[in-house]
PyMOL CGO cylinders between C-alpha atoms (Angstrom):
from pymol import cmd
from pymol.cgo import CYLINDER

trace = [
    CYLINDER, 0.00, 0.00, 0.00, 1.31, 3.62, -0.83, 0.3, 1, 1, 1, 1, 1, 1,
    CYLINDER, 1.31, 3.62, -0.83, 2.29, 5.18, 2.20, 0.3, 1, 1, 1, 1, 1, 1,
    CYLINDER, 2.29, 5.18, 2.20, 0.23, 8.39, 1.95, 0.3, 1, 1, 1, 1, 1, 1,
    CYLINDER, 0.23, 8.39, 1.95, -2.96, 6.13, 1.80, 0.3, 1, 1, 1, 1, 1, 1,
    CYLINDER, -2.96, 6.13, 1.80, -1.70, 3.87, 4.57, 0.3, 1, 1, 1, 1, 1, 1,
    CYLINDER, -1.70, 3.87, 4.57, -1.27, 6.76, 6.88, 0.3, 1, 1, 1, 1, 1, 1,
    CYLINDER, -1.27, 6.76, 6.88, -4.38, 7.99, 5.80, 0.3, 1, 1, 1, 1, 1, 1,
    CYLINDER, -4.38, 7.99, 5.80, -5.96, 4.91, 6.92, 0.3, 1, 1, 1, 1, 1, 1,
    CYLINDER, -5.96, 4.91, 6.92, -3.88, 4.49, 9.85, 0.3, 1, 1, 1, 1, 1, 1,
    CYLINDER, -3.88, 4.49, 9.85, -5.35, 7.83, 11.51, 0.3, 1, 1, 1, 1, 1, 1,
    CYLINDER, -5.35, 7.83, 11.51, -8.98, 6.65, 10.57, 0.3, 1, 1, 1, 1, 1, 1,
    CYLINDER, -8.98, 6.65, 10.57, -8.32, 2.98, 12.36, 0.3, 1, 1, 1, 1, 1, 1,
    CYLINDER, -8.32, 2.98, 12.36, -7.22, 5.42, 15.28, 0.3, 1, 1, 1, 1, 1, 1,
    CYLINDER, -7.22, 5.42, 15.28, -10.53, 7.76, 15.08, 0.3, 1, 1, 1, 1, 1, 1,
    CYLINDER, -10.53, 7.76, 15.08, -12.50, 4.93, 14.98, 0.3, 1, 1, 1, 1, 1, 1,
    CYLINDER, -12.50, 4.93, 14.98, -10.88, 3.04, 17.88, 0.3, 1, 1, 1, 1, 1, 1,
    CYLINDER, -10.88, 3.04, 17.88, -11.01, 6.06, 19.87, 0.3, 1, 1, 1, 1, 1, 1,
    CYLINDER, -11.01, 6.06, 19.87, -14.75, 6.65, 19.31, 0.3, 1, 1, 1, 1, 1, 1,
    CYLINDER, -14.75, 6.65, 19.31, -15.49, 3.78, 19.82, 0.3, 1, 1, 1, 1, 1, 1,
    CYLINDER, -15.49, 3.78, 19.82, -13.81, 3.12, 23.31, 0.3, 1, 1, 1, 1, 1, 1,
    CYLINDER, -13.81, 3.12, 23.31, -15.50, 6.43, 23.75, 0.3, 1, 1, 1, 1, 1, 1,
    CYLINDER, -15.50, 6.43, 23.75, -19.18, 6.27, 22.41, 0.3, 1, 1, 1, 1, 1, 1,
    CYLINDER, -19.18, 6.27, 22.41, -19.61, 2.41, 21.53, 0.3, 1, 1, 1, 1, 1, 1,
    CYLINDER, -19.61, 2.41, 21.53, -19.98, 3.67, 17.73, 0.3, 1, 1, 1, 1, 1, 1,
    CYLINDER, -19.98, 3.67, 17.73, -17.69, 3.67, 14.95, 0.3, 1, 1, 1, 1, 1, 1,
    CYLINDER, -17.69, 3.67, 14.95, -18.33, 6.95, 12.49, 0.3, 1, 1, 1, 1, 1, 1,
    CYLINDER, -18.33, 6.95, 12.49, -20.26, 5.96, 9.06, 0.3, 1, 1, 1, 1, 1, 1,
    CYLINDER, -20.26, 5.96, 9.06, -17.36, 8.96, 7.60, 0.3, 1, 1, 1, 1, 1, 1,
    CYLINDER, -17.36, 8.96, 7.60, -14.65, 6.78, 8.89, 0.3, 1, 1, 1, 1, 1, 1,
    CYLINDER, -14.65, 6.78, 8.89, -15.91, 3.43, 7.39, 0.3, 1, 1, 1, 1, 1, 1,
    CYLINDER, -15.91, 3.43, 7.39, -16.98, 5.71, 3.64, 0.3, 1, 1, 1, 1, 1, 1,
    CYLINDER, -16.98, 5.71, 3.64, -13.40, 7.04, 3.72, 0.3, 1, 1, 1, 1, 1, 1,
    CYLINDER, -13.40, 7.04, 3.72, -11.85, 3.91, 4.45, 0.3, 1, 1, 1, 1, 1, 1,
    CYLINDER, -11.85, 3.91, 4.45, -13.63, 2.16, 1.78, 0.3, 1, 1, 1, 1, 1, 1,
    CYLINDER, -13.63, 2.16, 1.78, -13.12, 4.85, -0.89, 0.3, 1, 1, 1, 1, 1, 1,
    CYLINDER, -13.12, 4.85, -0.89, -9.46, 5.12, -0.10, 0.3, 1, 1, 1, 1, 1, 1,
    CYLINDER, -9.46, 5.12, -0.10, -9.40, 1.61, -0.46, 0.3, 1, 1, 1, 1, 1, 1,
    CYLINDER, -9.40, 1.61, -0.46, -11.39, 1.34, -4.12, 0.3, 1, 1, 1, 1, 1, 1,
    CYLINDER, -11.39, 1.34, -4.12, -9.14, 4.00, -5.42, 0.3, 1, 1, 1, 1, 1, 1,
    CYLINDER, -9.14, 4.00, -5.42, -6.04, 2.31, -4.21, 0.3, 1, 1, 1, 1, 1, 1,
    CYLINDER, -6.04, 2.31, -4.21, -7.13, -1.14, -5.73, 0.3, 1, 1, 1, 1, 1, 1,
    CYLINDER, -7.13, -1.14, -5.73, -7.95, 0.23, -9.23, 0.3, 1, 1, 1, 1, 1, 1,
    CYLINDER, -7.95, 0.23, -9.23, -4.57, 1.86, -9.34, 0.3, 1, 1, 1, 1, 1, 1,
    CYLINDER, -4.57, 1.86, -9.34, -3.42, -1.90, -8.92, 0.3, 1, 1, 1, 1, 1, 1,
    CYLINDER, -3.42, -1.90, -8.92, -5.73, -2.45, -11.95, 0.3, 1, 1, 1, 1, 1, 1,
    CYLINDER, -5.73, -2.45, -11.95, -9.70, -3.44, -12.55, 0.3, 1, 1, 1, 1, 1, 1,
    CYLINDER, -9.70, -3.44, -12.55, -8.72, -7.11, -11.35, 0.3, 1, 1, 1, 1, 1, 1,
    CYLINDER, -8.72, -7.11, -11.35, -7.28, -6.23, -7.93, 0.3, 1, 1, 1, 1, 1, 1,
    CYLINDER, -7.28, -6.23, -7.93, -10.19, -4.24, -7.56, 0.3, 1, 1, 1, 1, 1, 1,
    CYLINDER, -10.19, -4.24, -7.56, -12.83, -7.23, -8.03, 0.3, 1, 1, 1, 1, 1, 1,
    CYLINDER, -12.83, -7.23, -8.03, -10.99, -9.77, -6.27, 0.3, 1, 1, 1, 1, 1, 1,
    CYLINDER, -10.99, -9.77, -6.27, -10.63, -7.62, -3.10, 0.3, 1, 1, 1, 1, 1, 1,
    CYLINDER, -10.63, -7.62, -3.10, -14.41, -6.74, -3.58, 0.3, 1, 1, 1, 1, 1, 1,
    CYLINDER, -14.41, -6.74, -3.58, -15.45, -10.41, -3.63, 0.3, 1, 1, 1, 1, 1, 1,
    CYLINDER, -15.45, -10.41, -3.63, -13.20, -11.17, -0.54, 0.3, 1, 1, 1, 1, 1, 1,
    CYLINDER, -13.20, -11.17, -0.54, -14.68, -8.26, 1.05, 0.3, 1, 1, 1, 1, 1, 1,
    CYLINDER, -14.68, -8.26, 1.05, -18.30, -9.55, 0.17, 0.3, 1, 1, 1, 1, 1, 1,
    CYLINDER, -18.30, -9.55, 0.17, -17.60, -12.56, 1.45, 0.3, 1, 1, 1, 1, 1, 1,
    CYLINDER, -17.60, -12.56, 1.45, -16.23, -11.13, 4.67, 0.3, 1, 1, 1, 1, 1, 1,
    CYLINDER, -16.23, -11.13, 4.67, -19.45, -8.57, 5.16, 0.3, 1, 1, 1, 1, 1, 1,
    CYLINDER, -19.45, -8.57, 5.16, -21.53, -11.66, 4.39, 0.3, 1, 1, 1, 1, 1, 1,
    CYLINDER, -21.53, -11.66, 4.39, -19.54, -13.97, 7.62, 0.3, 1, 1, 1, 1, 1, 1,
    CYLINDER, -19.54, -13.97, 7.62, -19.83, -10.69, 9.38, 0.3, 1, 1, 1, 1, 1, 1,
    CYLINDER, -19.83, -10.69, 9.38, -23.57, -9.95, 8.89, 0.3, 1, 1, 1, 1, 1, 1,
    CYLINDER, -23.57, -9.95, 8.89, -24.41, -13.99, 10.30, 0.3, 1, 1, 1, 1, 1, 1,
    CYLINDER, -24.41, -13.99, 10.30, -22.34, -13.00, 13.40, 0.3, 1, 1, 1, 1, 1, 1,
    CYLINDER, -22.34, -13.00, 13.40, -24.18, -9.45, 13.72, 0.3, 1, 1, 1, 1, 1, 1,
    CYLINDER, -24.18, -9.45, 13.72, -27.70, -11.10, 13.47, 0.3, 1, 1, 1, 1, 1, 1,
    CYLINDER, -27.70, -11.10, 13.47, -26.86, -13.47, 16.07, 0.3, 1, 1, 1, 1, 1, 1,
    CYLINDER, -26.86, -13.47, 16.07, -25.61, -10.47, 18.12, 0.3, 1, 1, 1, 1, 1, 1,
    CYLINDER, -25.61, -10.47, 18.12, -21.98, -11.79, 18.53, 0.3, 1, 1, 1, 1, 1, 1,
    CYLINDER, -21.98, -11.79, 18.53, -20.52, -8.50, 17.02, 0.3, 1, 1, 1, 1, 1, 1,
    CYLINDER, -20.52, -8.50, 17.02, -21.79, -4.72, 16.27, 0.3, 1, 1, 1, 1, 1, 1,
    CYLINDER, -21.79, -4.72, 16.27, -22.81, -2.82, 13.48, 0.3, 1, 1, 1, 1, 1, 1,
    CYLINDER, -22.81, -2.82, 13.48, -19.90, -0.54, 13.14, 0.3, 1, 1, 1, 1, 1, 1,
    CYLINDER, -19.90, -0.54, 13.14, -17.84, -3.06, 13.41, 0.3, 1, 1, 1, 1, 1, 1,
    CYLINDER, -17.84, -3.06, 13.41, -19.42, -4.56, 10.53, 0.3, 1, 1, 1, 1, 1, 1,
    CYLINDER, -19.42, -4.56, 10.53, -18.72, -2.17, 8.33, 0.3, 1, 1, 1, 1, 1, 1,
    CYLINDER, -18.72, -2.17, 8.33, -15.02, -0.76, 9.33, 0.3, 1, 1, 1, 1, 1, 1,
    CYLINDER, -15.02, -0.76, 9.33, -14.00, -4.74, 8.42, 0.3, 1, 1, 1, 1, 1, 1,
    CYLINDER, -14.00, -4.74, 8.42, -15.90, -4.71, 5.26, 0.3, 1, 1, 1, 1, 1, 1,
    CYLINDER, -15.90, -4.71, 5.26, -14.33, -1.23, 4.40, 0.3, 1, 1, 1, 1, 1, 1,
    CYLINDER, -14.33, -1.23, 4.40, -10.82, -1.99, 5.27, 0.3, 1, 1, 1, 1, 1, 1,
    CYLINDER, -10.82, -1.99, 5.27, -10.54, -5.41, 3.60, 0.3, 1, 1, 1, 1, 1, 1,
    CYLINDER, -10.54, -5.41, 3.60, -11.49, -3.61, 0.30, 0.3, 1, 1, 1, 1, 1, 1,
    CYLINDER, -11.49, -3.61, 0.30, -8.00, -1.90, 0.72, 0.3, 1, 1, 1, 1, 1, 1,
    CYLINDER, -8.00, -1.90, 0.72, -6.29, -5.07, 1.42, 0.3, 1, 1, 1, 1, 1, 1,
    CYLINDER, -6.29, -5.07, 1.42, -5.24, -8.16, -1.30, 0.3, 1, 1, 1, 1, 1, 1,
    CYLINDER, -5.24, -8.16, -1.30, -7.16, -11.43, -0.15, 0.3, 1, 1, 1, 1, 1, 1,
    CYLINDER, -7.16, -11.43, -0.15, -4.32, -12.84, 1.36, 0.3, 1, 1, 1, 1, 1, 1,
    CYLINDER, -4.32, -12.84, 1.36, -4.37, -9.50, 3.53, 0.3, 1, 1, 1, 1, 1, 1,
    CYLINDER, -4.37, -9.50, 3.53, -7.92, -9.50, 4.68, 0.3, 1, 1, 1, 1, 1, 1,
    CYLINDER, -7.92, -9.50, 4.68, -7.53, -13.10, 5.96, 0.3, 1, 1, 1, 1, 1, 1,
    CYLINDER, -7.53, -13.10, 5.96, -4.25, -11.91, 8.07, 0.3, 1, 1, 1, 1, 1, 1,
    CYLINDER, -4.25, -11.91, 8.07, -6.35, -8.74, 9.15, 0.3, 1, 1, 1, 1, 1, 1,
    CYLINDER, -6.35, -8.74, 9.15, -9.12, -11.11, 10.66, 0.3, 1, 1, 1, 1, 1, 1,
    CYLINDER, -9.12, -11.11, 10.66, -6.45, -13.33, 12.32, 0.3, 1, 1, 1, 1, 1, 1,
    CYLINDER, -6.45, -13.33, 12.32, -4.88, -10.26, 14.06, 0.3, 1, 1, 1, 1, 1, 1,
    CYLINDER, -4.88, -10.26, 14.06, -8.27, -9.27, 14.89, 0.3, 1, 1, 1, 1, 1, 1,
    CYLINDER, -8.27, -9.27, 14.89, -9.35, -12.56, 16.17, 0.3, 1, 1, 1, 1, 1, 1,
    CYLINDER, -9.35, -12.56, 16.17, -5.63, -12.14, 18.09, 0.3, 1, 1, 1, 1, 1, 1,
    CYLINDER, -5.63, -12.14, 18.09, -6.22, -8.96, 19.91, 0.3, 1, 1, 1, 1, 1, 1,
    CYLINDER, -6.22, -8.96, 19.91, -9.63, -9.21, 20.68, 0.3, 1, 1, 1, 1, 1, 1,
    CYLINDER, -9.63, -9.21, 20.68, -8.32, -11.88, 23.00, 0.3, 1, 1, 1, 1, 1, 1,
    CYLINDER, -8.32, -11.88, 23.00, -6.53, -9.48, 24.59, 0.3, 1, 1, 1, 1, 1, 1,
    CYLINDER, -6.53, -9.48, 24.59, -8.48, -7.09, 24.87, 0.3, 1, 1, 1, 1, 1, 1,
    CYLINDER, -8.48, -7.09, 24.87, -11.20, -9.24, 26.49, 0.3, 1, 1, 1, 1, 1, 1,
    CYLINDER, -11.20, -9.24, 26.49, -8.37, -10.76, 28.72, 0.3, 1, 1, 1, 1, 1, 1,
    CYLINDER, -8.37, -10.76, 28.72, -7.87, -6.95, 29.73, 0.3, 1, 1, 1, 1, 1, 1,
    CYLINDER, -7.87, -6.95, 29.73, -11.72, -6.04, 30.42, 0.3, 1, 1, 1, 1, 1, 1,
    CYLINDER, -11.72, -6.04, 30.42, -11.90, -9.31, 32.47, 0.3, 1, 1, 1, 1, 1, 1,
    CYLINDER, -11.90, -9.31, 32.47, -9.11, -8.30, 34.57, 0.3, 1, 1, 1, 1, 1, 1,
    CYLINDER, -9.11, -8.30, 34.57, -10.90, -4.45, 34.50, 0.3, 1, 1, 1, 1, 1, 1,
    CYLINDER, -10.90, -4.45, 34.50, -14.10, -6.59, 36.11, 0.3, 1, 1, 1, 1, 1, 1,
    CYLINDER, -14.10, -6.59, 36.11, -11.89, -6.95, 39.32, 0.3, 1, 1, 1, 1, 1, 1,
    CYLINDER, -11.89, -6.95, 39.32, -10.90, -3.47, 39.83, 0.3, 1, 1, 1, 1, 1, 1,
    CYLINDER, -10.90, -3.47, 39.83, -12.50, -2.29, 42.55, 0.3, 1, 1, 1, 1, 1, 1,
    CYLINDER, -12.50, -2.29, 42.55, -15.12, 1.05, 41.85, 0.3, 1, 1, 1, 1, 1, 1,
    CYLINDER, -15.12, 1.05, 41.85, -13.82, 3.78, 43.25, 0.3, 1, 1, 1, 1, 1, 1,
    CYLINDER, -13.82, 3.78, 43.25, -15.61, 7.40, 42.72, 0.3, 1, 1, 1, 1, 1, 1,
    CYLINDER, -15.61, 7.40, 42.72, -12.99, 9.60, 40.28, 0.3, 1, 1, 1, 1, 1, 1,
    CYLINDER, -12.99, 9.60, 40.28, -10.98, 12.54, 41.99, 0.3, 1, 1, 1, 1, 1, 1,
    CYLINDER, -10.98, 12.54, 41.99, -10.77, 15.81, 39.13, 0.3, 1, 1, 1, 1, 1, 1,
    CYLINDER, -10.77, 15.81, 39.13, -7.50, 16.74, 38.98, 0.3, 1, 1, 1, 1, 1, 1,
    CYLINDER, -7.50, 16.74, 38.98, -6.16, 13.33, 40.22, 0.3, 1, 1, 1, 1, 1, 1,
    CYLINDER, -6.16, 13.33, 40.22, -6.10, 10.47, 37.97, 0.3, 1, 1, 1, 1, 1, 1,
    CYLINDER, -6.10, 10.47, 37.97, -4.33, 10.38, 34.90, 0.3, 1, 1, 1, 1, 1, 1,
    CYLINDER, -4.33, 10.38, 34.90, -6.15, 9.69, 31.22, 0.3, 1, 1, 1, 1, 1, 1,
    CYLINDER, -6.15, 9.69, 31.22, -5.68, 6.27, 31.15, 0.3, 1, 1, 1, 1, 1, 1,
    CYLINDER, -5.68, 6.27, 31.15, -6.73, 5.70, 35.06, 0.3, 1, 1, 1, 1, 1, 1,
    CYLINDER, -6.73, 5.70, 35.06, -9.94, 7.99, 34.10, 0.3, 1, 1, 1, 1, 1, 1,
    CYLINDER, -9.94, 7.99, 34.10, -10.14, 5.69, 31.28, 0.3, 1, 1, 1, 1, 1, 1,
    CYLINDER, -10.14, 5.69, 31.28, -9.96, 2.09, 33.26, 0.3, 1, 1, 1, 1, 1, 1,
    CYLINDER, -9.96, 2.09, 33.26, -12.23, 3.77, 35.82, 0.3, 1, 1, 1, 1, 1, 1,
    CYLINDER, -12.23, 3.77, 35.82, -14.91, 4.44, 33.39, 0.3, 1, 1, 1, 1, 1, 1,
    CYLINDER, -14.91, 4.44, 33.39, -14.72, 0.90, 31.09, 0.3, 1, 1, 1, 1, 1, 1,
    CYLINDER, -14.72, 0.90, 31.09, -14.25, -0.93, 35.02, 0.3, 1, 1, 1, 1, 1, 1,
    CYLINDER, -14.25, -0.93, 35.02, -18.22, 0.68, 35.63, 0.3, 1, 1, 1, 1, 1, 1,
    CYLINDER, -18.22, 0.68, 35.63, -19.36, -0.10, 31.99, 0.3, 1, 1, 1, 1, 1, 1,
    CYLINDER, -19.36, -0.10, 31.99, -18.13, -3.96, 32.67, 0.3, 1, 1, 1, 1, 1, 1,
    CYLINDER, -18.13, -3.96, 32.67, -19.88, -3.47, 36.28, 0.3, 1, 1, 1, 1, 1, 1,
    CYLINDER, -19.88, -3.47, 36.28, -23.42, -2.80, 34.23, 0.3, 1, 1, 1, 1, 1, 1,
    CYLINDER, -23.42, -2.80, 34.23, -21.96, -5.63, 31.31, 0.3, 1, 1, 1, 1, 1, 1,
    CYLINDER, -21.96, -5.63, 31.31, -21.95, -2.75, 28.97, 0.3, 1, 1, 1, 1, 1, 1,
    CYLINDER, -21.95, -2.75, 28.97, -20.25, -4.38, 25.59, 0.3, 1, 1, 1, 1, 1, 1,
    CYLINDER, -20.25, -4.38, 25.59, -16.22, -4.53, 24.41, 0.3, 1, 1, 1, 1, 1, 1,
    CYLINDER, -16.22, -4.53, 24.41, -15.14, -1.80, 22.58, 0.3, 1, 1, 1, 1, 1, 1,
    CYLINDER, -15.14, -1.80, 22.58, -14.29, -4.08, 20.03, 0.3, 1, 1, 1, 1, 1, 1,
    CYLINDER, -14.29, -4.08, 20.03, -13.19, -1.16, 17.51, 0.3, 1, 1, 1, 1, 1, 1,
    CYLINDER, -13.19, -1.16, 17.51, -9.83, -1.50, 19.55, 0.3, 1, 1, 1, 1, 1, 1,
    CYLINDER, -9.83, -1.50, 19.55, -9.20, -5.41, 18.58, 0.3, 1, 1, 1, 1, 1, 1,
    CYLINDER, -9.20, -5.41, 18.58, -10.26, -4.22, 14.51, 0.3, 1, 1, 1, 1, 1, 1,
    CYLINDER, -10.26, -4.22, 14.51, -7.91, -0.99, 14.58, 0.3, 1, 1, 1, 1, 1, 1,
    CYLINDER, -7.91, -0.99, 14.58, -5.15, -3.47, 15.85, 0.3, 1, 1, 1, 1, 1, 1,
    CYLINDER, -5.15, -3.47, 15.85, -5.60, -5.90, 13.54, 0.3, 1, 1, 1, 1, 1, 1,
    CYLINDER, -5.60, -5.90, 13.54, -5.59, -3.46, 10.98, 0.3, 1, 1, 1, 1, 1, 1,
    CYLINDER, -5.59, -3.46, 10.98, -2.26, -1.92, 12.05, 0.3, 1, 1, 1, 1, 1, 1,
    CYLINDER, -2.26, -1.92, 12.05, -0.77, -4.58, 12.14, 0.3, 1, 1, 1, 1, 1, 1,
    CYLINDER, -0.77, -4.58, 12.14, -1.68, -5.42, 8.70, 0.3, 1, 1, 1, 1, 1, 1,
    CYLINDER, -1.68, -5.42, 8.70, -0.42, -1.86, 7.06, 0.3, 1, 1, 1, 1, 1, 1,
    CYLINDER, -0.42, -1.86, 7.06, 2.36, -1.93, 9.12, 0.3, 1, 1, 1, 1, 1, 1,
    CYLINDER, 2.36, -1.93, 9.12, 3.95, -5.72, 8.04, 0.3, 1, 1, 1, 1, 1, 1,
    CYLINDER, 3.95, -5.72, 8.04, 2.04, -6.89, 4.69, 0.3, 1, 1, 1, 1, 1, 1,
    CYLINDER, 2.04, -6.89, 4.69, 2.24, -9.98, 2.97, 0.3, 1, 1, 1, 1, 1, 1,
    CYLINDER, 2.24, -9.98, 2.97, 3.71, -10.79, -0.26, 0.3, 1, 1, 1, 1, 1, 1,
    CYLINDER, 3.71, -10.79, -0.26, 0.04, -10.62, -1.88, 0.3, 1, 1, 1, 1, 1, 1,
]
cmd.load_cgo(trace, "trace")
């Protein structure tokens, strides 16, 4: 991937993670831009990079879409994997779901040790971001609130721009 795109798309997998720890919702604009950048980056490869990452992408919306209707995964999420495996070769988007897969272990493995944090009411002025932040998730996990599982995608997607296959 050019690098101008890939750091394009490397600040949107950020946005999204980030409003999604914060709101539970990943931005329609980010998932449009990610898929645009994506189409126009693939039909620079030529019409046939294009398709094939299309159909792997369909295929991957379609997996997606049985795991969203049995509630297993969220909307948003739904579509920022869709967009982002438009941008990626085949062999990409199946290495983008494995390091999803991959750190959505962890991040579950970190929100069950967040479930044993014991509650305690914020001080302003106090407690640094990321102590506000564990704080806040450790009384959303308190009321089982869900995983903000735009974390685990943006990951997986990182890790994807950042070391690509030979594809």
């Amino acid at each position: 991937m050019a690098v101008p795109f890939t750091l394009f798309v490397l600040g949107l997998l950020l946005i999204a993670a980030w409003h999604d720890l914060a709101t539970r919702t990943i931005p329609d604009t980010v998932c449009l831009l990610i898929a645009a950048t994506g189409i126009l980056l693939r039909a620079q490869q030529g019409p046939r990079a294009l398709v094939v990452s299309a159909g792997a992408a369909a295929l991957l919306f379609l997996l997606l879409l049985f795991l969203f209707a049995r509630g297993l995964i969220g909307g948003g999420d739904v579509k920022i994997m869709t967009a982002l495996a438009i941008a990626l070769p085949p062999l990409d988007s199946y290495r983008f779901v494995a390091a999803t897969v991959m750190a959505g272990g962890v991040l579950g493995i970190a929100y069950l040790l967040l479930s044993f944090r014991p509650r305690r009411p914020l001080r302003p002025g106090r407690v640094s971001l990321l102590g506000r932040i564990a704080a806040i998730e450790s009384r959303r996990i308190g009321r089982r609130g869900p995983l903000p599982y735009g974390i685990a995608i943006a990951a997986g997607g990182v890790f994807v721009l950042l070391f690509p296959g030979n594809a």
